[in-house]
N, C-alpha and C positions, 0 to 999 in steps of 0.2 A: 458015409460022408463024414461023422463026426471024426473016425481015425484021419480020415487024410487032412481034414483044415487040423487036426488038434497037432500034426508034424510038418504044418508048414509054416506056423509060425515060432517055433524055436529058434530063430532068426538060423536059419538052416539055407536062406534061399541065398546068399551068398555060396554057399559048398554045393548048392544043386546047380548054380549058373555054371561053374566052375567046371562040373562035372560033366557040361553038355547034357543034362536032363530036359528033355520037352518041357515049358512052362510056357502056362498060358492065363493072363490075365486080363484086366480091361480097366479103362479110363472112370473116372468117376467126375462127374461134369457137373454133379450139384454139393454146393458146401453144404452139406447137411451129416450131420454123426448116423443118423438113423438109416440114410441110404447106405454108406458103409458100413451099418450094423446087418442092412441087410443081406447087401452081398457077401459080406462075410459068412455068409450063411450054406455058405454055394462051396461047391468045389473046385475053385479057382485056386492057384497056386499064388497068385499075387493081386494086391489094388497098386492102381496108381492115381494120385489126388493130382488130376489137373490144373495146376496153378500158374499154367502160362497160358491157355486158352477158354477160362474156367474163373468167377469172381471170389477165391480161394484168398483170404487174406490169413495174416498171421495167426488169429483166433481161429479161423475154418479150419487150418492146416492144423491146427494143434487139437481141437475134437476130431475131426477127422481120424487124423491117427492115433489117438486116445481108444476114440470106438473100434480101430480096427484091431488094437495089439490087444483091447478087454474080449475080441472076439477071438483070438487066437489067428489073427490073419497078419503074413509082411504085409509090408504099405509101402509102397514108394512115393514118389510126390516130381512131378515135373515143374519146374522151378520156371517163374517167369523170365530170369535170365540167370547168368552163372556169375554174377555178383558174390562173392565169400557170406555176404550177412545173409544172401538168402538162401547159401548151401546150410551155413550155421543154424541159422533158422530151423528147417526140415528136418536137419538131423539132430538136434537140443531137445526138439519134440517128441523123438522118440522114433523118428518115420526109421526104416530099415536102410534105405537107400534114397538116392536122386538120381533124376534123370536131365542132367543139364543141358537146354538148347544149343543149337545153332555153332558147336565147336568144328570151327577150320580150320585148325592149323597144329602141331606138336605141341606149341607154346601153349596154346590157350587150353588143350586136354592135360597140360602140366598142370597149369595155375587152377585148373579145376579139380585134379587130383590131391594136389598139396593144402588146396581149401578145404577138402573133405576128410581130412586124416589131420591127426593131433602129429605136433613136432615143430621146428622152425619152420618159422615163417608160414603155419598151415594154422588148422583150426584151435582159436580159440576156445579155453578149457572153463567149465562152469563145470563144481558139483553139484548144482543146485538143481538142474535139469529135468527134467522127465527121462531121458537117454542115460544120466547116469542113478538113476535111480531115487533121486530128491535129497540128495546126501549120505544115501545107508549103501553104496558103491564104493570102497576104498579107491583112493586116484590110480594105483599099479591095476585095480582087476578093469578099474573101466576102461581104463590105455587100453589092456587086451581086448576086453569085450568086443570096443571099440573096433579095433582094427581087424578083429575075426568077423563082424556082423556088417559093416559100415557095405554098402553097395551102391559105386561108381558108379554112372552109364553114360558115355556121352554120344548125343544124338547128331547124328550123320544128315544133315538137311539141305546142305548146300551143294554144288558144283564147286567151289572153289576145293570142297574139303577133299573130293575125290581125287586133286590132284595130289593132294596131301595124305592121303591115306594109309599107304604103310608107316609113315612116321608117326601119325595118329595111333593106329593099333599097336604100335610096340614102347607106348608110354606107360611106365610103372604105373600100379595107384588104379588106372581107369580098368573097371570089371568088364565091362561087356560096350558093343557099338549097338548101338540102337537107329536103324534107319527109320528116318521121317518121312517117308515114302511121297504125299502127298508135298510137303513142303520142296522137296526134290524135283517136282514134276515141273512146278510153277519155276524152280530156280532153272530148269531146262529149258525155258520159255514154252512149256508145253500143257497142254491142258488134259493129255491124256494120261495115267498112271500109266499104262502098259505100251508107253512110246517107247521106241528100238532103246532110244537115246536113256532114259528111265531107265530101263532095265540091264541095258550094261554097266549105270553107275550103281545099282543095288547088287550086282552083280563081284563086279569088282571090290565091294565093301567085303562081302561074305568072301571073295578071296584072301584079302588082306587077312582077314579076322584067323581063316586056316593058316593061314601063314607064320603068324605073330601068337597064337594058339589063344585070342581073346575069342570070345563068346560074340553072338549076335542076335539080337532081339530086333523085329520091325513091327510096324502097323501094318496089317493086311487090311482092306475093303471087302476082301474074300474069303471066308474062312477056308472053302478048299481048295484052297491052293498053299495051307501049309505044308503036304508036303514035297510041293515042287521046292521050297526054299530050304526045309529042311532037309532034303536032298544036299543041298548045297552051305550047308552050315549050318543054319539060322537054328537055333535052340528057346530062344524068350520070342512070345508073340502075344500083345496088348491088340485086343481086338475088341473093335465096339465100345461102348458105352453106358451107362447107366439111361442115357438119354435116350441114346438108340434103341433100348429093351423096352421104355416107355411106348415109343413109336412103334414098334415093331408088334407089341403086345394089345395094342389099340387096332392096329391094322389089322391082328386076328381075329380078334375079338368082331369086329365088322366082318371081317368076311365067313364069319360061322353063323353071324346073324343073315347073312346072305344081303351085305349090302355091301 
């Protein structure tokens, strides 16, 4: 286990999305360093700090990803909304990447790529950072650093976005589409994840993504069923939660006491 966490955090998980490599991570639902100390413990390829369904504030997100990069883990962090201060935010901190909500349309996977890269009119330069090293970064290697490690994702949650979808997947800048599976269901006015209507817009996301040669990460409720999707493109899958292992762990722990 030690080999694989200590080469997955070289900020390497940009070149492994790229590559189409399996990666499998999970949400982290409590601001606390010590739960991401924990999991980082594990052989997960990725954390992501939920900060859009999650009480993650500027200080959570910044131990957060502090505990996760002293453990040799990427971190990503999903961002309450895709506001520039709070892409700047997640990645100042040092996180690897973001996963920015609710983008439907070219424009807005523009204006979320161009906020998360240094240049006109994009992100805002501090060498004072955790991300660029506290000042002992020269500004030419953190540019590269920067643009070699930095990881896009924009999440796919809407029906509006489906109709938008290949313009979406073939925007500079954004690494991977990440579908919100659950979020998609309810925008389908439907309460079932595995409604016809659901599954041809997950569907058609993983086509666009082959098409446009971008990567695709979603949220499963199942874990086996990754590889019906990865059949079909899907390479990144955030499954579960810190929360959920809590419950899930309590639940066994009861039925081994036979109750």
């Amino acid at each position: 286990m030690a080999d694989r966490v200590s080469t997955a955090a070289t900020g390497a998980l940009k070149q492994r999305l790229a590559a189409g490599e399996l990666l499998i991570g999970t949400f982290v639902k409590t601001p606390s360093p010590i739960v991401v100390e924990v999991l980082a413990l594990t052989g997960l390829d990725c954390l992501c700090l939920d900060a859009e369904h999650a009480p993650f504030d500027r200080l959570a997100i910044d131990h957060g990803v502090m505990a996760a990069r002293a453990s040799g883990k990427d971190v990503l962090v999903r961002l309450p909304s895709a506001a520039p201060e709070q892409i700047l935010n997640a990645l100042d901190c040092g996180a690897a990447g973001v996963v920015v909500p609710h983008v439907r349309s070219a424009a807005e996977a523009e204006a979320v790529a161009r906020a998360a890269h240094y240049g006109a009119g994009g992100r805002g330069y501090a060498g004072s950072s955790r991300a660029a090293g506290y000042t002992t970064r020269a500004m030419p290697d953190h540019l590269a650093f920067s643009a070699a490690r930095t990881v896009v994702v924009a999440q796919i949650e809407d029906i509006e976005a489906i109709d938008e979808i290949d313009a979406i997947a073939a925007v500079a800048g954004i690494d991977a589409l990440f579908i919100g599976r659950v979020d998609l269901t309810v925008s389908c006015g439907s309460t079932n994840q595995d409604d016809p209507r659901v599954i041809a817009a997950v569907e058609a996301v993983c086509a666009a993504g082959r098409r446009h040669g971008r990567p695709i990460g979603m949220f499963l409720a199942r874990g086996a069923d990754i590889p019906i999707w990865r059949d079909k493109g899907a390479s990144l899958f955030l499954l579960g939660s810190d929360h959920g292992f809590m419950l899930a762990g309590a639940a066994q722990l009861l039925a081994q006491a036979g109750r």
